[in-house]
N, C-alpha and C positions, 0 to 999 in steps of 0.2 A: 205677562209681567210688565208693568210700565215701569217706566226707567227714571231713576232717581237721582237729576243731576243739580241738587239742592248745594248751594254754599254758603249756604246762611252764615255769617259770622267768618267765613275766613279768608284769610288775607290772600290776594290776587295782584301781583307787580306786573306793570306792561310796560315795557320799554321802547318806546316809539308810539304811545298808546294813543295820541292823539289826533291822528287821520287813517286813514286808507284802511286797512285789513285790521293791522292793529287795533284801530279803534272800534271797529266792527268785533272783534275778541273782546274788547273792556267792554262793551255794552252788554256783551253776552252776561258775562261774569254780574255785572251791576243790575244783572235781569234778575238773577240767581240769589242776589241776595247777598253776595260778597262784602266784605271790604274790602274797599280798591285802591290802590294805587297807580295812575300811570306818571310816564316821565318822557319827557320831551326835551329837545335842544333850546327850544323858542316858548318864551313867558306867555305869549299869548295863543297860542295854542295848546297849554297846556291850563290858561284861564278858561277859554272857550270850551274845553273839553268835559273839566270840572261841571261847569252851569251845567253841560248836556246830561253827562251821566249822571247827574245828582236828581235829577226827575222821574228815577227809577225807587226813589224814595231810601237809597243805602247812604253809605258813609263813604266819601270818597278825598282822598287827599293828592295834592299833585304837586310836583317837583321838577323843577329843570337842572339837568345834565345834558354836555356833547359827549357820547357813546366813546369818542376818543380821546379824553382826560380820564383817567383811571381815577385817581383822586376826588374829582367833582362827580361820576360816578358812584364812590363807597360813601362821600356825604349824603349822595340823595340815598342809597340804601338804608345807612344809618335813620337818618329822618324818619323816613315809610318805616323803619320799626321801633321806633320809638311809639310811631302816628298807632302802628294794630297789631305790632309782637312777632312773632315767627312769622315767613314768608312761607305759607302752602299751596302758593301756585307763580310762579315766575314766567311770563313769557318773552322772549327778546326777542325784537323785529327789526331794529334800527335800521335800515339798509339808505344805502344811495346808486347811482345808475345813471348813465347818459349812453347815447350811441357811438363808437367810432370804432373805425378800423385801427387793430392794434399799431399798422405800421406808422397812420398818425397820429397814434395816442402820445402822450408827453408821457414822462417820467411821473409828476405830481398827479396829472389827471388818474392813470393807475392804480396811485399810492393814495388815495383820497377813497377810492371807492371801495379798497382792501383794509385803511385803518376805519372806515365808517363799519362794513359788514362785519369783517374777520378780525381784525384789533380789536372794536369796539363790541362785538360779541365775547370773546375773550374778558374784556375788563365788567360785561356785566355778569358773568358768571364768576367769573374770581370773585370780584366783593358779592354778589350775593350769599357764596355757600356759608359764612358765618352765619348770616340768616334762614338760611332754610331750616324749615322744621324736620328733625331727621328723628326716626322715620317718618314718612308720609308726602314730602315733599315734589309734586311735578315740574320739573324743567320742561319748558318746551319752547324752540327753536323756531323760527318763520326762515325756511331757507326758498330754493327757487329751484324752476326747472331747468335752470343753470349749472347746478349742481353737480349733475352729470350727464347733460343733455349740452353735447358743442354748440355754440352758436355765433353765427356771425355778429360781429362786430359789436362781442359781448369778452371778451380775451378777459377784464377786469373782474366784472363780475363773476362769470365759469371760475377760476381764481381762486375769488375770495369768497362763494356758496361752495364751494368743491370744498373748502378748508373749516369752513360753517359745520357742515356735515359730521369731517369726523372728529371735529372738533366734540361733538353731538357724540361719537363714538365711544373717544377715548373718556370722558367723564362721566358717561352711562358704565363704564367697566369702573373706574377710578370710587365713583360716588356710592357704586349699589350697595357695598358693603353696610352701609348706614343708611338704607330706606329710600335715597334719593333716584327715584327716575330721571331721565333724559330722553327724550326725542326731540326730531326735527318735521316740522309742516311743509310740504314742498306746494305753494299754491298753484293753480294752473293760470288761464285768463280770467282774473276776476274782474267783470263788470265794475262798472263807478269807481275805479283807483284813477288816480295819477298816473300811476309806472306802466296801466292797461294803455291809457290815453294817449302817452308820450312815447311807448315801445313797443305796442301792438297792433293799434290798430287805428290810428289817427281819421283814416277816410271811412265810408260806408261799403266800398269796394269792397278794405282792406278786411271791415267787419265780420262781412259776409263770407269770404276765404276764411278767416282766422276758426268763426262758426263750423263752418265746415270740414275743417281739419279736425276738430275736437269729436273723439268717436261718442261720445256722446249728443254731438251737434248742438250743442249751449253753450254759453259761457258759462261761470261760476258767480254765486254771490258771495258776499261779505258773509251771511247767513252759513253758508254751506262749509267755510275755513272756520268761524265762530262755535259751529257746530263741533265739529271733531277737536277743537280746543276742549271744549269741555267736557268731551271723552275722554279723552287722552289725561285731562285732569281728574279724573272720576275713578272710584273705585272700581268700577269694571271693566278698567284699563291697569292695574293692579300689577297684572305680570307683563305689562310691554315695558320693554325700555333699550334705548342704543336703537332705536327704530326710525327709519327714514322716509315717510309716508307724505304718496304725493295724493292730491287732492286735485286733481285737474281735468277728472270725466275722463278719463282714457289717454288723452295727448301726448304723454311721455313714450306711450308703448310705438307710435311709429312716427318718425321722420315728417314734419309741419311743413319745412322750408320748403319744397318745387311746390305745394299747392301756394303758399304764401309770396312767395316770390313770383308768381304767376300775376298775382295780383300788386304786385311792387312794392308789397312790404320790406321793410327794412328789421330783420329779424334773423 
C-alpha cells in the first residue's frame, strides 16, 4: 500500500514556522500541496520564509505575532482564515532557551522562557480552536526532551515543555468530543538548528559524544520531525491523540549526561 500524505488544498498554520524544525514542518506541508500559513515574531523572517516556501509552487500566506500577546496572536489567526477558511492542521513550536544554572537564573530569565513555550502555547491554541475544522482537525505540539527528561542547567525549560505536554493532554480529552486531535513532537538532536548549535553540541568533541549517546548513533534531521508531522496530520493517524511521541532515535530511553559530560558538554 503506498501511503497517501497528499494536502492539496488544506489549510496548514506553523507557529514559529520560519526557521529550525518548524520551518523544516512548513516545507513539508508546502511540498504536499497545502495552504499555508506560518507566523513569526520578526517581519523579516517571516518575508524570507514566504519567498522560500512559495517555490514549492502552493499558496502561502505569512503573519507576524509574539507567542506572548494573546491578542496579536487571535489577529494573525483571524487573518490566515480569512487568507484559506478552517484551520486542518495547526502546528505550535514557538520555543525560546539559554543555558544556566537555576541557582543563577534571575526571576525574568525563567519567566521569559515559560511565557514564550508554555503561555505562548497556551494563547496559540485558545485562539486557534474557533478556527479549527471540527471534525477533522490535527493539533500538533513541538515539545522537547525536556519534557520529562531532568536536565541540567535547563530548570526553565523542563518547566515550561513539562507543562507544553499536558497542556497537549488536557485538550486532547477537552477537544475529542468534536473531532479535534492533539499531540505533542518530542524532537531528539536535530542536526542544522540553532538550539542543536547553542545546547548540544558546539565543539566536534562534543558532536562525536552527543552521536554516540543516541542508540541510534545519528543525529536527526529536519526531514525525519517533518516526517512524522505529516503522519500525525494524516489520516492514518486518525485514532492517535493526547499522544506524546519522541522522535529522537532512541535517546530519551537511557541517561546522555556521564557520556556527554565526559566530553564537557554543558547539558
Amino acid at each position: 500500500m503506498q501511503l497517501d500524505l497528499d494536502f492539496d488544498g488544506r489549510h496548514v498554520v506553523v507557529f514559529g514556522g520560519t526557521t529550525g524544525i518548524n520551518f523544516g514542518i512548513a516545507h513539508a506541508f508546502a511540498r504536499q500541496g497545502a495552504h499555508l500559513t506560518v507566523a513569526s515574531r520578526k517581519a523579516e523572517n517571516v518575508e524570507a520564509a514566504i519567498a522560500d516556501l512559495r517555490r514549492h509552487g502552493g499558496k502561502v500566506f505569512g503573519t507576524t505575532a509574539d507567542v506572548r500577546d494573546f491578542d496579536a496572536v487571535g489577529a494573525a489567526l483571524q487573518a490566515s482564515a480569512r487568507q484559506f477558511g478552517p484551520i486542518d492542521v495547526l502546528v505550535s513550536g514557538a520555543a525560546g532557551n539559554f543555558l544556566c544554572e537555576a541557582k543563577d537564573m534571575s526571576s525574568n530569565g525563567f519567566r521569559v522562557v515559560v511565557d514564550i513555550d508554555l503561555v505562548g502555547s497556551f494563547h496559540v491554541l485558545r485562539q486557534a480552536h474557533a478556527h479549527l475544522r471540527k471534525p477533522g482537525a490535527s493539533v500538533i505540539n513541538i515539545t522537547a526532551p525536556q519534557s520529562f527528561v531532568p536536565m541540567r542547567y535547563q530548570a526553565h525549560a523542563c518547566a515550561a515543555k513539562a507543562g507544553v505536554d499536558q497542556l497537549t493532554r488536557v485538550l486532547a480529552l477537552e477537544w475529542g468530543a468534536q473531532g479535534v486531535r492533539v499531540n505533542s513532537i518530542s524532537p531528539g538532536p536535530i542536526d542544522g538548528t540553532e538550539g542543536f548549535r547553542k545546547l548540544m553540541a558546539p565543539s566536534e568533541s562534543e558532536r562525536e559524544a552527543a552521536r554516540n549517546a543516541v542508540p541510534l548513533k545519528r543525529f536527526g534531521s529536519l526531514d525525519d520531525i517533518a516526517n512524522l508531522a505529516l503522519f500525525l496530520a494524516s489520516p492514518y493517524a486518525s485514532y492517535i491523540s493526547g499522544a506524546l511521541i519522541p522522535c529522537d532515535g532512541g535517546g530519551a530511553l537511557e541517561s546522555v549526561k556521564p557520556v556527554l559530560e565526559s566530553a564537557g558538554a554543558q547539558i
